[in-house]
C-alpha positions as CSV (number, residue, x, y, z in Angstrom):
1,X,134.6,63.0,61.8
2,X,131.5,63.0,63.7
3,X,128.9,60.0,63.0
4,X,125.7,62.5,63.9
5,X,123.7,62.1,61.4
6,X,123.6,65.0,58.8
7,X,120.1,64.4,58.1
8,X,117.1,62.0,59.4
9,X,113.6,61.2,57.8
10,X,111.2,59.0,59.9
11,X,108.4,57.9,57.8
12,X,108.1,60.6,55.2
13,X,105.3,60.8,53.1
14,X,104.1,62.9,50.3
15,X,100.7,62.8,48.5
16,X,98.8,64.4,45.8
17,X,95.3,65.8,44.9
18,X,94.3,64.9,41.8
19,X,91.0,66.5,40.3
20,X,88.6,63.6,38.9
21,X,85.6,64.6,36.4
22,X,83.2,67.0,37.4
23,X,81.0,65.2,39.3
24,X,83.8,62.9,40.9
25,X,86.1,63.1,44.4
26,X,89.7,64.3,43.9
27,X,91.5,61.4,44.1
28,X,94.9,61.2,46.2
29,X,98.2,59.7,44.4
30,X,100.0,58.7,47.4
31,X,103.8,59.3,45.3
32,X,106.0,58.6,48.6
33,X,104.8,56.5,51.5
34,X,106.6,55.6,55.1
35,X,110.8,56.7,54.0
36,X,112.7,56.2,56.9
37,X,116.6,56.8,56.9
38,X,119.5,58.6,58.1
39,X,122.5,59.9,56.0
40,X,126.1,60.5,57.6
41,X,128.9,62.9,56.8
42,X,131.0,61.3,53.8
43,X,128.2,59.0,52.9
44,X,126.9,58.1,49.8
45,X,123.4,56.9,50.0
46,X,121.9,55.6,46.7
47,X,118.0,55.5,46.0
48,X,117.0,53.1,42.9
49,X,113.7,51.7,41.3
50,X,111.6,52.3,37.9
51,X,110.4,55.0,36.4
52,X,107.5,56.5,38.8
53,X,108.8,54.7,42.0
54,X,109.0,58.0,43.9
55,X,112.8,59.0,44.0
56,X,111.7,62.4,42.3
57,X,109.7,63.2,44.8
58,X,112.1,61.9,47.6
59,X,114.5,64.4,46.2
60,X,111.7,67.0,46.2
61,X,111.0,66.7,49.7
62,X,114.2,66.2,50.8
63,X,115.2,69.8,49.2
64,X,112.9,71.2,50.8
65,X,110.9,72.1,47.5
66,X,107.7,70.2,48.4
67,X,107.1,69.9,52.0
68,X,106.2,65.9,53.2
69,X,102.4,65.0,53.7
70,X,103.3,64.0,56.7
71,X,106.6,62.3,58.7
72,X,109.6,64.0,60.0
73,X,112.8,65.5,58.5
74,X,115.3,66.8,60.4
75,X,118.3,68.5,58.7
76,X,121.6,69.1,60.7
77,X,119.5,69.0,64.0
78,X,116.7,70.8,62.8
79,X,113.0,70.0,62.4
80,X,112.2,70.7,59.4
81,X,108.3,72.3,59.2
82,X,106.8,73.6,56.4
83,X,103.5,74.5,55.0
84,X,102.5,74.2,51.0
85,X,104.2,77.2,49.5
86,X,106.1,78.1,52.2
87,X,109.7,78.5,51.5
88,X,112.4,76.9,54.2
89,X,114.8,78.8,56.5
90,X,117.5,80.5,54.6
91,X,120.2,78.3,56.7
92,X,118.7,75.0,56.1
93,X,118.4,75.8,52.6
94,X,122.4,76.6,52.9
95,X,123.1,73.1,54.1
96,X,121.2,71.0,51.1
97,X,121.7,71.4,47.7
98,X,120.1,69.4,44.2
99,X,121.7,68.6,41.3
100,X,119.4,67.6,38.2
101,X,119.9,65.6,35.7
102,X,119.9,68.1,32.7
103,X,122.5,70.6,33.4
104,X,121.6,72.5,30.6
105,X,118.2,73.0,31.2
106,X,119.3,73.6,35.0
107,X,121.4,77.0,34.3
108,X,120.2,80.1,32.6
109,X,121.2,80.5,29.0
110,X,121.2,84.1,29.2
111,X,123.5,84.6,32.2
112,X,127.4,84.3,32.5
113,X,128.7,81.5,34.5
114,X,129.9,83.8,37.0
115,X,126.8,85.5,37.6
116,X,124.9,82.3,38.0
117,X,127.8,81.3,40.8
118,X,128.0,84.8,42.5
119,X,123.7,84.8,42.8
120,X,123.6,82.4,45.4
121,X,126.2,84.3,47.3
122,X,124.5,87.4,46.8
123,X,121.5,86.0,48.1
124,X,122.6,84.4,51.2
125,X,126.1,86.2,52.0
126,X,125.2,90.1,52.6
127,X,128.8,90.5,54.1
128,X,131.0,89.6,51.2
129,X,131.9,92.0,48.3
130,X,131.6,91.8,44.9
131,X,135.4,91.0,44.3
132,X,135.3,88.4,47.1
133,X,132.0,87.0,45.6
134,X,133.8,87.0,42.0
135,X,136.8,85.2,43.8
136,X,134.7,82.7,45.3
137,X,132.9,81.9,41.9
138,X,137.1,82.1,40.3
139,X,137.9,79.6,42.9
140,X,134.7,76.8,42.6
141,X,134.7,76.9,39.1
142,X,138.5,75.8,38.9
143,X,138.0,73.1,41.3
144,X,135.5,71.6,39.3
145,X,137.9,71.3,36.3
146,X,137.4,74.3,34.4
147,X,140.1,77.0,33.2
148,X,139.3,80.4,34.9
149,X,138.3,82.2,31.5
150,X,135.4,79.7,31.2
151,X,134.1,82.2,34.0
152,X,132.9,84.6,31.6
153,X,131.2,82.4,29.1
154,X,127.7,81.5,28.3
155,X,125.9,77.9,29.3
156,X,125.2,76.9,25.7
157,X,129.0,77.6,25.1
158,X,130.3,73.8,27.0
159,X,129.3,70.4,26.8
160,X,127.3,68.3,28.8
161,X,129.8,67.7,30.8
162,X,131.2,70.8,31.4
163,X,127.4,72.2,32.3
164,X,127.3,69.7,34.9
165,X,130.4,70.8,36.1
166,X,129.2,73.9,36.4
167,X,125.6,73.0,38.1
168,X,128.0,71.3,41.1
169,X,130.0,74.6,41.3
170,X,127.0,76.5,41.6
171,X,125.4,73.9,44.0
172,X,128.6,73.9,46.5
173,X,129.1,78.3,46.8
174,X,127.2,78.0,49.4
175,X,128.9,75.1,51.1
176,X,126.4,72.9,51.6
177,X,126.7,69.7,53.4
178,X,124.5,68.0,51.5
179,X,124.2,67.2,47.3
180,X,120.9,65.2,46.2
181,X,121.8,64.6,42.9
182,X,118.8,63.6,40.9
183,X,120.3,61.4,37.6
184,X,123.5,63.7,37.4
185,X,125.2,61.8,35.0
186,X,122.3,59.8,32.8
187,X,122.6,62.2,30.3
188,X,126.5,62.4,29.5
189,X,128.7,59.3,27.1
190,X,129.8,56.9,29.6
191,X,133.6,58.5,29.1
192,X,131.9,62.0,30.7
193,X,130.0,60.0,33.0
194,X,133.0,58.3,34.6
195,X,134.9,62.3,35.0
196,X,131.9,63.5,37.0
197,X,131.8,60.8,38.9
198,X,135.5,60.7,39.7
199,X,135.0,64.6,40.5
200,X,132.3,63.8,42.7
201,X,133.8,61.5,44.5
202,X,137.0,64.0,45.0
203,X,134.4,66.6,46.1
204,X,133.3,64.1,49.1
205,X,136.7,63.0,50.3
206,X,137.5,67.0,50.1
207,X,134.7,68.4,52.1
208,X,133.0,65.7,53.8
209,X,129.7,66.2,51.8
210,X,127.0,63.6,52.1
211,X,125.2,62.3,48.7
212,X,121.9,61.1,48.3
213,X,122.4,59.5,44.5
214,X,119.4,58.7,42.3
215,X,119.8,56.8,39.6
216,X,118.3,53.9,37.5
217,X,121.7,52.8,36.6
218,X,122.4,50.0,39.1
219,X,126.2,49.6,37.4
220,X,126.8,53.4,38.7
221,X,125.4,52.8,42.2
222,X,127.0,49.7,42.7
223,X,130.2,51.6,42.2
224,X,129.7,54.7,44.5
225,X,127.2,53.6,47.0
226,X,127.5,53.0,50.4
227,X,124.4,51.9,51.3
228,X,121.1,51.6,48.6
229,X,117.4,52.1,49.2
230,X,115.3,50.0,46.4
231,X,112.1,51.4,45.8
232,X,108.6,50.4,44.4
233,X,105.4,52.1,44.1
234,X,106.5,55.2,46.4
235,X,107.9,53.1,49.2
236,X,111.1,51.5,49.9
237,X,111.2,48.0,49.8
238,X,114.6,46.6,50.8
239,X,117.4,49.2,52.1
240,X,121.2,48.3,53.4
241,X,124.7,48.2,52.9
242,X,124.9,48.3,48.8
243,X,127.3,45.2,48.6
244,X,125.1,43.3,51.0
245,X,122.2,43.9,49.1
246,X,123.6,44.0,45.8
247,X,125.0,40.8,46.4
248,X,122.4,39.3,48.1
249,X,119.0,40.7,47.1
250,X,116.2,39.3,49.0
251,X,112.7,41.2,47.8
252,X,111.5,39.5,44.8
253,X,111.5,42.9,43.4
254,X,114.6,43.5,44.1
255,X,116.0,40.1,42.5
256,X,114.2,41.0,39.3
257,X,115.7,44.6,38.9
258,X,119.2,43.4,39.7
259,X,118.7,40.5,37.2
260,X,118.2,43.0,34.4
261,X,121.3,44.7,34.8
262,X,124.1,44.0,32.1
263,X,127.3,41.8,33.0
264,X,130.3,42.4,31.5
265,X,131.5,39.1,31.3
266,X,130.5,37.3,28.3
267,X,131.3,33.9,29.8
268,X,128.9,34.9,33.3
269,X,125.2,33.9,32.9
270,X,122.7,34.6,35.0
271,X,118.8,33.9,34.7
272,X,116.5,37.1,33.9
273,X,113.5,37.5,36.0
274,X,110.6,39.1,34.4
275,X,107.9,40.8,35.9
276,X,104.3,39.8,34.6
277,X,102.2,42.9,33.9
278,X,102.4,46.7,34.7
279,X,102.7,48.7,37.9
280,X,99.8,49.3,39.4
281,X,97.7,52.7,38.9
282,X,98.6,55.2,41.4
283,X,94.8,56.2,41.2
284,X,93.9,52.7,42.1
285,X,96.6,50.6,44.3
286,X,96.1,47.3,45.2
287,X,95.0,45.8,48.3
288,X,98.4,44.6,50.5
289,X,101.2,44.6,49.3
290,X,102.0,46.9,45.8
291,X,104.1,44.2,44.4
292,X,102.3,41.6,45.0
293,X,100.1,41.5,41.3
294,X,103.3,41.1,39.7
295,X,105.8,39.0,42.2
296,X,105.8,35.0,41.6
297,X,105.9,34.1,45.3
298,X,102.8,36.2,46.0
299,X,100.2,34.3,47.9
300,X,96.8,35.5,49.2
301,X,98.6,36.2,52.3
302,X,100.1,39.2,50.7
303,X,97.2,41.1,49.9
304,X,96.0,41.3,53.5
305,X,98.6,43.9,54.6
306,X,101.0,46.0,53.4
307,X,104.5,44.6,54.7
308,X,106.6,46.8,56.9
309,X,110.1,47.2,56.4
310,X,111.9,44.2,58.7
311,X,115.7,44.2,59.2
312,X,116.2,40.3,58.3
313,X,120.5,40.6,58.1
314,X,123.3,42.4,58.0
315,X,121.7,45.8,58.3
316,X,119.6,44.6,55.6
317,X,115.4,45.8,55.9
318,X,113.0,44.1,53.7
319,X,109.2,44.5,53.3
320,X,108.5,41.0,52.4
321,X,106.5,38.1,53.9
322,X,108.3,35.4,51.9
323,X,111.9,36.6,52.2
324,X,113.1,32.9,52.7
325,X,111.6,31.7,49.6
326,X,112.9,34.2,47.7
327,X,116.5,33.8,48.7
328,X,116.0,30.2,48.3
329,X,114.6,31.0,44.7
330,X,118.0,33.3,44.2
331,X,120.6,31.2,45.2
332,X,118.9,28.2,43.1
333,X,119.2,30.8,39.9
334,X,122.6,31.8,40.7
């Protein structure tokens, strides 16, 4: 399998006008600042934070539904450029496709599952006929786990699970090599939860496809991820291998997400960090680094700059000025 990168973003950003009162400036939310990655065929590549970090919008610009503020994205070796409103090139909108987290409210309830499989192809494939186009939609909705009849049913007619069987069929007609998939199973029973994932994961091995997984279950990620980007306040602040960072966490933000995250071992104990205070206002961001009005090691130091991501180990990048102490800090908690 080749190792060119499927797609590449290079400090991506995305901002936002916000109106103020009448006799005030618009005001600019600055929702994703300075992503930089690349994602591989067969990779799983797993973005995690808070609510209101920014992987919404990550998703949003990497799906070409919002184009970046500024930054590069480059999609199966093509530059992606596009203005506000403008819609994307028909065959780089072939190559990525989104999953959301509600499948229900994803899928039209007044349209058959077939037709809402066959549109894209109708869209996109001129050349096939409407037999082929039914066959296709046969064919996808079977290798998602469903029984052929279902083909002919109605969305409010399945489960959750089964609709978000049915969003992936529709995402993959077109053979996309690429699924962001925005909370996909966040809002199925854990039972569900682990037969999409399984199905996902079948999916990859079958076609190659690359993921980029969002999700604010860190028990999930850790399980599927290759390698995990941890955001805060619209940026990434430590990206790597997912074991690596998982079992070594080094920003202080970082530790103090990971600590939150249930064990199940009753006899394993491990100290909770919490965070003092609230995330800062988009409206108004603090001086320096974003974490720094809630991070224990934060020093004056901090709020001079805004930290740049630094690759400190093992493929391992962290936007943090005190990375030493707060390794030392883990490892004495551990």
């Amino acid at each position: 399998m080749s190792r060119d990168a499927l797609l590449s973003a290079t400090h991506l950003a995305r901002h936002y006008q916000v109106k103020g009162g009448p006799f005030s400036k618009p005001a600019t939310v600055k929702a994703l600042v300075d992503a930089s990655f690349e994602l591989y065929p067969g990779q799983t590549l797993a973005v995690v934070g808070e609510s209101g970090c920014g992987k919404s919008t990550l998703a949003r610009v990497l799906t070409m539904i919002e184009p970046p503020t500024s930054g590069e994205l480059v999609i199966s070796g093509h530059h992606v450029s596009l203005k506000e409103g403008q819609r994307p090139p028909a065959e780089l909108r072939r190559e990525v496709q989104i999953i959301f987290q509600n499948p229900y409210g994803s899928l039209n309830p007044r349209k058959t599952v077939a037709t809402m499989l066959e549109e894209p192809l109708k869209l996109n494939r001129r050349d096939m006929s409407a037999g082929e186009r039914r066959e296709a939609a046969r064919a996808m909705i079977e290798k998602v786990g469903l029984r052929p009849e279902h083909i002919d049913r109605y969305p409010h007619m399945f489960s959750g699970g089964q609709r978000q069987r049915i969003a992936i069929a529709r995402a993959l007609m077109l053979n996309p090599k690429i699924l962001v998939l925005d909370e996909p199973v966040s809002a199925l029973d854990l039972s569900i939860q682990a037969q999409v994932l399984n199905l996902l994961g079948d999916l990859q091995d079958e076609f190659g496809l690359a993921y980029v997984f969002i999700s604010h279950d860190l028990s999930v990620v850790r399980r599927i991820a290759d390698d995990v980007i941890v955001m805060y306040f619209g940026q990434p602040v430590e990206t790597g291998p997912a074991e690596t960072v998982f079992t070594t966490p080094r920003h202080p933000y970082t530790q103090a997400l990971f600590s939150a995250t249930p064990v199940a071992d009753p006899n394993r104990r491990r100290e909770r960090m919490k965070l003092k205070g609230e995330p800062p206002s988009p409206l108004a961001p603090p001086p320096g680094c974003p974490f720094a009005p809630r991070c224990r090691l934060a020093t004056s130091e901090c709020t001079e700059g805004d930290p740049p991501l630094n690759e400190v180990a093992d493929g391992v990048r962290v936007a943090c000025i005190h990375v030493d102490q707060a390794m030392a800090a883990h490892e004495a908690s551990a």
